[in-house]
MILUMNU-444006 format. One record per atom (N, C-alpha, C): x, y, z; residue in three letters; residue number from 1; atom name. Coordinates in steps of 0.02 Angstrom, whole numbers, plus 32768, in hexadecimal, padded with zeros to 4 digits. Example, Ala and Ser with C-alpha at 12.3 -4.5 7.8 and 13.67 -1.06 7.14 Angstrom:
<vomars>
VOMAR     c1     c2     c3   padren   fitor   vexdren
VOMAR   8294   7EE4   8186      ALA       1         N
VOMAR   8267   7F1F   8186      ALA       1        CA
VOMAR   8294   7F5B   8186      ALA       1         C
VOMAR   8282   7F90   8162      SER       2         N
VOMAR   82AC   7FCB   8165      SER       2        CA
VOMAR   8285   8002   818A      SER       2         C
</vomars>
This chain:
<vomars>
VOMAR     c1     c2     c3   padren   fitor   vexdren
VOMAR   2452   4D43   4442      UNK       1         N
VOMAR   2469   4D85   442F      UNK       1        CA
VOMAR   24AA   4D94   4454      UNK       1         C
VOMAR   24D9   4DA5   4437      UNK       2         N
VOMAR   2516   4DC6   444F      UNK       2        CA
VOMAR   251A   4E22   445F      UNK       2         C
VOMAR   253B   4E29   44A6      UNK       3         N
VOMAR   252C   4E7E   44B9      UNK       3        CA
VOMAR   256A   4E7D   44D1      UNK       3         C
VOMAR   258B   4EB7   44B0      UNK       4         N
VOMAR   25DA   4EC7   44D3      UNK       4        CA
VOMAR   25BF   4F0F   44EA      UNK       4         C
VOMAR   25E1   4F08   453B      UNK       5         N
VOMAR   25CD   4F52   4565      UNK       5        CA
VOMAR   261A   4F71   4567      UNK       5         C
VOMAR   2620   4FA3   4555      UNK       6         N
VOMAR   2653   4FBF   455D      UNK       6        CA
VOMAR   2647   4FFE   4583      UNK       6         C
VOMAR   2671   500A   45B7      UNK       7         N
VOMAR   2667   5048   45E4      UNK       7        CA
VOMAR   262E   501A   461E      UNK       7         C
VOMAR   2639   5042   4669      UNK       8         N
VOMAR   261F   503E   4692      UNK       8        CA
VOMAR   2648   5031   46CE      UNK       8         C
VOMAR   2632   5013   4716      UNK       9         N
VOMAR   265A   500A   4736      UNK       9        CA
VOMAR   2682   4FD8   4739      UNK       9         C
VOMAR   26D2   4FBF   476B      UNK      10         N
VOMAR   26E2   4F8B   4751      UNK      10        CA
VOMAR   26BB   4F66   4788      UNK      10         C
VOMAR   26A9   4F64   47C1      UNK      11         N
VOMAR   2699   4F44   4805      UNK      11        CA
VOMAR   262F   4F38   47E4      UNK      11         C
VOMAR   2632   4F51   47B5      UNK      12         N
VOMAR   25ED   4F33   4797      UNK      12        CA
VOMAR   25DD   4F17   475D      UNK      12         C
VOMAR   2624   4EF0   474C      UNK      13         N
VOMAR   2629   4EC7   4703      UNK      13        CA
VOMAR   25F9   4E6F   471C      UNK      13         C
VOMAR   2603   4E5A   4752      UNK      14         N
VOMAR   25E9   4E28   4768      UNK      14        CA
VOMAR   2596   4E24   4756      UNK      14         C
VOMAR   2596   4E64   4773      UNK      15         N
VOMAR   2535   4E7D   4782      UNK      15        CA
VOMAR   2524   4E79   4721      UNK      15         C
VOMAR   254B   4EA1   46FF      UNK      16         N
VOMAR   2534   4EA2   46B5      UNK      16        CA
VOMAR   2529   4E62   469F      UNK      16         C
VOMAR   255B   4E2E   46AD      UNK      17         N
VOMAR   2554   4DF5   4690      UNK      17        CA
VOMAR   2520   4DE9   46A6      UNK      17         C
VOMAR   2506   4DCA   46E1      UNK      18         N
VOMAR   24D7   4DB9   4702      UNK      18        CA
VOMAR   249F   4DE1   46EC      UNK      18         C
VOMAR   2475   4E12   46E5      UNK      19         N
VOMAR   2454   4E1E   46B1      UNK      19        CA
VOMAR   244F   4E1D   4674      UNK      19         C
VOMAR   2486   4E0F   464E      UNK      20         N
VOMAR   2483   4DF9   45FE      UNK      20        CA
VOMAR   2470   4DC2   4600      UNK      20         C
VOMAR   2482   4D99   463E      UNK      21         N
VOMAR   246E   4D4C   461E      UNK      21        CA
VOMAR   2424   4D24   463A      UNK      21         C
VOMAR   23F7   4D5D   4655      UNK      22         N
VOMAR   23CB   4D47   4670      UNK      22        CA
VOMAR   23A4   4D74   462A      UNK      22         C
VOMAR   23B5   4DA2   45FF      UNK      23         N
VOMAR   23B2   4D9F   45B7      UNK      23        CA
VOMAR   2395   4D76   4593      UNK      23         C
VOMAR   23D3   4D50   459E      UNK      24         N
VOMAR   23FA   4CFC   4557      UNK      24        CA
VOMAR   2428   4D18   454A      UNK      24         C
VOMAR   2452   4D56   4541      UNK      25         N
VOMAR   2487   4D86   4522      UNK      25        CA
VOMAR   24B5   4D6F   4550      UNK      25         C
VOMAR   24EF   4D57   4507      UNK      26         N
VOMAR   2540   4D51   4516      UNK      26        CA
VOMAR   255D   4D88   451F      UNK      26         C
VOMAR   2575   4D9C   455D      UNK      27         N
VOMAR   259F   4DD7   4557      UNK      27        CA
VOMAR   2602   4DE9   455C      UNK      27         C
VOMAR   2609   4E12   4550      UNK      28         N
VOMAR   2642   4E1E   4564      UNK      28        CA
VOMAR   264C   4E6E   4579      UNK      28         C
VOMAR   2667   4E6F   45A5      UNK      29         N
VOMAR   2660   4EBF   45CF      UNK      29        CA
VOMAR   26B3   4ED5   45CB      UNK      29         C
VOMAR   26CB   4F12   45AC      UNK      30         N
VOMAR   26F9   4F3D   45AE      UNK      30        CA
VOMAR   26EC   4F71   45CF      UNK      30         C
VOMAR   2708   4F73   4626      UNK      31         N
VOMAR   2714   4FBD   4635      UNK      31        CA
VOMAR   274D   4FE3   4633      UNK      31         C
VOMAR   2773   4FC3   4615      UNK      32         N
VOMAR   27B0   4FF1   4618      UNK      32        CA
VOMAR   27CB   4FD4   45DD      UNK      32         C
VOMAR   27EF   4FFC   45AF      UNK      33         N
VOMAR   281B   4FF3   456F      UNK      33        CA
VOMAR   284D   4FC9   4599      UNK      33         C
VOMAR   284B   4F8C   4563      UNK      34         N
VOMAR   2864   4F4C   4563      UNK      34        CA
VOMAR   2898   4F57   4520      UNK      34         C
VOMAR   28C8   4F65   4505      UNK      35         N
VOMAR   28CD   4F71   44C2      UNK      35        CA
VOMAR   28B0   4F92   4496      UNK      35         C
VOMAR   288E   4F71   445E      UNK      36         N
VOMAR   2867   4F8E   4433      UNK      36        CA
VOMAR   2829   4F65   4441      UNK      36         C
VOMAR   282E   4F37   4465      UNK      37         N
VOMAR   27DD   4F15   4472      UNK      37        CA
VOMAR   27E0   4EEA   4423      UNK      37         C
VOMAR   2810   4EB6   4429      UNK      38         N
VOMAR   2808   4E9E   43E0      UNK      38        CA
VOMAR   27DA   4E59   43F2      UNK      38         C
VOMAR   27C6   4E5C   4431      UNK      39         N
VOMAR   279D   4E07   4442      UNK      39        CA
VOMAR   2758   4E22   443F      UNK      39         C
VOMAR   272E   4E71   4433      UNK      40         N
VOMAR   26FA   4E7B   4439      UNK      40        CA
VOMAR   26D0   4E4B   43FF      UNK      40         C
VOMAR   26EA   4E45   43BE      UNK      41         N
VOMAR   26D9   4E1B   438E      UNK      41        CA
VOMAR   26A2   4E48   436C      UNK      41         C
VOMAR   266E   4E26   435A      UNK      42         N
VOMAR   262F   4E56   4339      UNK      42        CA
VOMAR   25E6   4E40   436A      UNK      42         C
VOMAR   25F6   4E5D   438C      UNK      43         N
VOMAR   25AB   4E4A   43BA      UNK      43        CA
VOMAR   255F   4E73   439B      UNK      43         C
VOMAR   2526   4E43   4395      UNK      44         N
VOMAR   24F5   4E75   4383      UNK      44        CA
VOMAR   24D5   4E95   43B0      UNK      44         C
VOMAR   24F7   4EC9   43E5      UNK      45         N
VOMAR   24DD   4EFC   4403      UNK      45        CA
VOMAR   251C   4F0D   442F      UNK      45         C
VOMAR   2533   4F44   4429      UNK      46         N
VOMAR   2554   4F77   443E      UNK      46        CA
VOMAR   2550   4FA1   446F      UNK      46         C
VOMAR   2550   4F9C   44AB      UNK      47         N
VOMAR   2537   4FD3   44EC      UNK      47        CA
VOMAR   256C   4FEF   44FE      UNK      47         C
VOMAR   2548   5040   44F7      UNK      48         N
VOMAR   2591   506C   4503      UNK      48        CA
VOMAR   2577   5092   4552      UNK      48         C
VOMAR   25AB   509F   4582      UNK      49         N
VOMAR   258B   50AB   45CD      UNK      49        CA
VOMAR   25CF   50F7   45BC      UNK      49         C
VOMAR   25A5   511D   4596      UNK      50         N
VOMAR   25CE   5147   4584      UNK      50        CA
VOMAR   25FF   5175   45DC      UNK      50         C
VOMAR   25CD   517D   45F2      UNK      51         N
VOMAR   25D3   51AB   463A      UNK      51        CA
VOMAR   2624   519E   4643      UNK      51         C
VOMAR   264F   5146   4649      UNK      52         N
VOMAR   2683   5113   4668      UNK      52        CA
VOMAR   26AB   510B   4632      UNK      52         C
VOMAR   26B0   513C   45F0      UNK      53         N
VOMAR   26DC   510F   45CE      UNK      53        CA
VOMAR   26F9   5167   45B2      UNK      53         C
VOMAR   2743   5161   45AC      UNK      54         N
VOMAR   2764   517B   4582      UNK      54        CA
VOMAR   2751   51AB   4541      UNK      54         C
VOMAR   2754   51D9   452C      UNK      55         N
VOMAR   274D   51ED   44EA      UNK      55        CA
VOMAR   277E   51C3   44BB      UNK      55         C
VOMAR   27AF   51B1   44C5      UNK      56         N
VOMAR   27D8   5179   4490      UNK      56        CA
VOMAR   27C9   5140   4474      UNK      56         C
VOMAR   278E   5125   44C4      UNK      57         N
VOMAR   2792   50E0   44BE      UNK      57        CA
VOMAR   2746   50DE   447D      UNK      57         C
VOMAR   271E   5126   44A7      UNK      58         N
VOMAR   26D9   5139   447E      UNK      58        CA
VOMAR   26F6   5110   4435      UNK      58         C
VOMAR   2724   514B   441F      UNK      59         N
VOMAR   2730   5159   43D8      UNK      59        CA
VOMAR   2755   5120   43B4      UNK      59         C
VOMAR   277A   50E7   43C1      UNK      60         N
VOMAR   2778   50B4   43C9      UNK      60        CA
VOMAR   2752   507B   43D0      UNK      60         C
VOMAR   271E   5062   43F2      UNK      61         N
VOMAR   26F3   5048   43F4      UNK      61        CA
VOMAR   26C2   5055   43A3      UNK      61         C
VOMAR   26CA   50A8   43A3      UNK      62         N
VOMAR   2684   50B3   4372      UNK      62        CA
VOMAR   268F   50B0   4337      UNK      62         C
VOMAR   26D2   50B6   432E      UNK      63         N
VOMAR   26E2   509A   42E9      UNK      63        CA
VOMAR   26EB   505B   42D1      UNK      63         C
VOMAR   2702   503D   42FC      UNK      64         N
VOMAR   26EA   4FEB   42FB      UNK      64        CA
VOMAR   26B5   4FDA   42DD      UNK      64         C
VOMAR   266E   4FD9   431C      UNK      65         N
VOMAR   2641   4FF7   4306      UNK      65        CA
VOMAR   2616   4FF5   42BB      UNK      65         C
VOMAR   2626   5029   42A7      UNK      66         N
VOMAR   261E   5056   426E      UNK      66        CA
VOMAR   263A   5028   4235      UNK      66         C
VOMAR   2677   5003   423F      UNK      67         N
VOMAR   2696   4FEA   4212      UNK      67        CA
VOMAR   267C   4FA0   4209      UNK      67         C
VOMAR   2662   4F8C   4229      UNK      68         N
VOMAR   2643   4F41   423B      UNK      68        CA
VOMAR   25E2   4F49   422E      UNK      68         C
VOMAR   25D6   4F76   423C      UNK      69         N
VOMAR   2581   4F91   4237      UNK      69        CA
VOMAR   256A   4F75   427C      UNK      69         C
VOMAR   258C   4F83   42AA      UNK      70         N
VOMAR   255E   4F71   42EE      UNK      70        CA
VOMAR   2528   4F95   4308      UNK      70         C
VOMAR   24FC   4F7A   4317      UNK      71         N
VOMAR   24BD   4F94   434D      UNK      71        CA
VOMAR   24E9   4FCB   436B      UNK      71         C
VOMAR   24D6   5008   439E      UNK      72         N
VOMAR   24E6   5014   43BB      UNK      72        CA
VOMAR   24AD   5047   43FC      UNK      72         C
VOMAR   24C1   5031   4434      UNK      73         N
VOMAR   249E   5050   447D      UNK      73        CA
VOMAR   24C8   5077   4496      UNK      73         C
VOMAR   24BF   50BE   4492      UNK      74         N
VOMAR   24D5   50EB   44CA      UNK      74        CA
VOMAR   24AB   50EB   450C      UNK      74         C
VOMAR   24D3   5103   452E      UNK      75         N
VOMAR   24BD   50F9   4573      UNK      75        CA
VOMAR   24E2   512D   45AD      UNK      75         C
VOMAR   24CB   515F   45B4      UNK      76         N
VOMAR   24F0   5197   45D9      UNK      76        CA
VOMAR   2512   515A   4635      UNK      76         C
VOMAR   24D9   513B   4642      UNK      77         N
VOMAR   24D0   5133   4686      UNK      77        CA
VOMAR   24F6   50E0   4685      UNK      77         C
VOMAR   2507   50C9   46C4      UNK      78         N
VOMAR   2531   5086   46B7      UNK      78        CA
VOMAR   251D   505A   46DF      UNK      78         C
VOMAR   24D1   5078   46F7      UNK      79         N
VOMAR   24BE   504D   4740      UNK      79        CA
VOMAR   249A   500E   470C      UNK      79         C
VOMAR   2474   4FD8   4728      UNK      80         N
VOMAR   2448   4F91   472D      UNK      80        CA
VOMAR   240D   4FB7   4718      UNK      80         C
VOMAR   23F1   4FDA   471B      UNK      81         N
VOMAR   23B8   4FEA   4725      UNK      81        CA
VOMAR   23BC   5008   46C6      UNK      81         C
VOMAR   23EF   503F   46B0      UNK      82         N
VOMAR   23F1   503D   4682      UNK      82        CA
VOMAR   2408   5006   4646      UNK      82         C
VOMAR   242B   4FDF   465D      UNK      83         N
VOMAR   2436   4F9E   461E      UNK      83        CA
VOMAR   23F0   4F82   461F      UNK      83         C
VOMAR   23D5   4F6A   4654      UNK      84         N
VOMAR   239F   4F5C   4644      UNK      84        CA
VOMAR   236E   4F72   461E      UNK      84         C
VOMAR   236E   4FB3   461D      UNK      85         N
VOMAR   2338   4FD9   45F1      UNK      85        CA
VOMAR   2361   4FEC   45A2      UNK      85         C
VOMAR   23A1   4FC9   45A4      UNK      86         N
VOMAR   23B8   4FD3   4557      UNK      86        CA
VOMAR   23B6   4F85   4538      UNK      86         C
VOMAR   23B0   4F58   455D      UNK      87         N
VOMAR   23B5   4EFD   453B      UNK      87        CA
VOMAR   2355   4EFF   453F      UNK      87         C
VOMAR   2323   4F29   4575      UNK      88         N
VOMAR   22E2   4F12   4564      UNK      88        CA
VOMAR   22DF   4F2D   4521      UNK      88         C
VOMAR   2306   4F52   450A      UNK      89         N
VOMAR   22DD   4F8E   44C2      UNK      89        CA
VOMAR   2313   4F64   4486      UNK      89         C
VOMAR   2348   4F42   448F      UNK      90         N
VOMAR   236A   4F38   445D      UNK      90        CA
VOMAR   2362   4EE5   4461      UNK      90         C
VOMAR   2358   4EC7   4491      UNK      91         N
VOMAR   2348   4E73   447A      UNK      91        CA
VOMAR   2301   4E5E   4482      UNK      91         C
VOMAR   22FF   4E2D   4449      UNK      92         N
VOMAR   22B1   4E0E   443F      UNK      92        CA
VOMAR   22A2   4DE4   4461      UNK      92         C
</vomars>
């Protein structure tokens, strides 16, 4: 399964990986607008760490999104404790 996290901290992009892949989930983590994020690709699951990200980047991201039919996870909070409880409910 592929999970692009967008939003959260940057000093805890290491830690995300490291729990996606004890998963099986390929990830790629955007905390900060990179461009337009044209390397996110179509991942099937979407985690948004809304609390760390932009209203631009939101609205951006979600139209993507929207335009592709992605999964998508909101997530007010950006800690470990919450990804975890959004990949137990969204991967099999």
């Amino acid at each position: 399964m592929s999970v692009v996290i967008v939003g959260g901290n940057e000093c805890m992009t290491r830690r995300y990986k490291e729990v996606c892949e004890k998963y099986n989930c390929k990830v790629k983590v955007y905390v900060k607008k990179e461009g337009s994020m044209k390397g996110m690709g179509i991942p099937d699951l979407l985690v948004l760490f809304t609390n760390t990200m932009s209203h631009k980047m939101l609205r951006n991201v979600m139209s993507n999104a929207k335009s592709n039919k992605i999964r998508i996870a909101r997530c007010h909070s950006s800690s470990i404790a919450a990804l975890k409880s959004v990949l137990e409910e969204h991967v099999e």
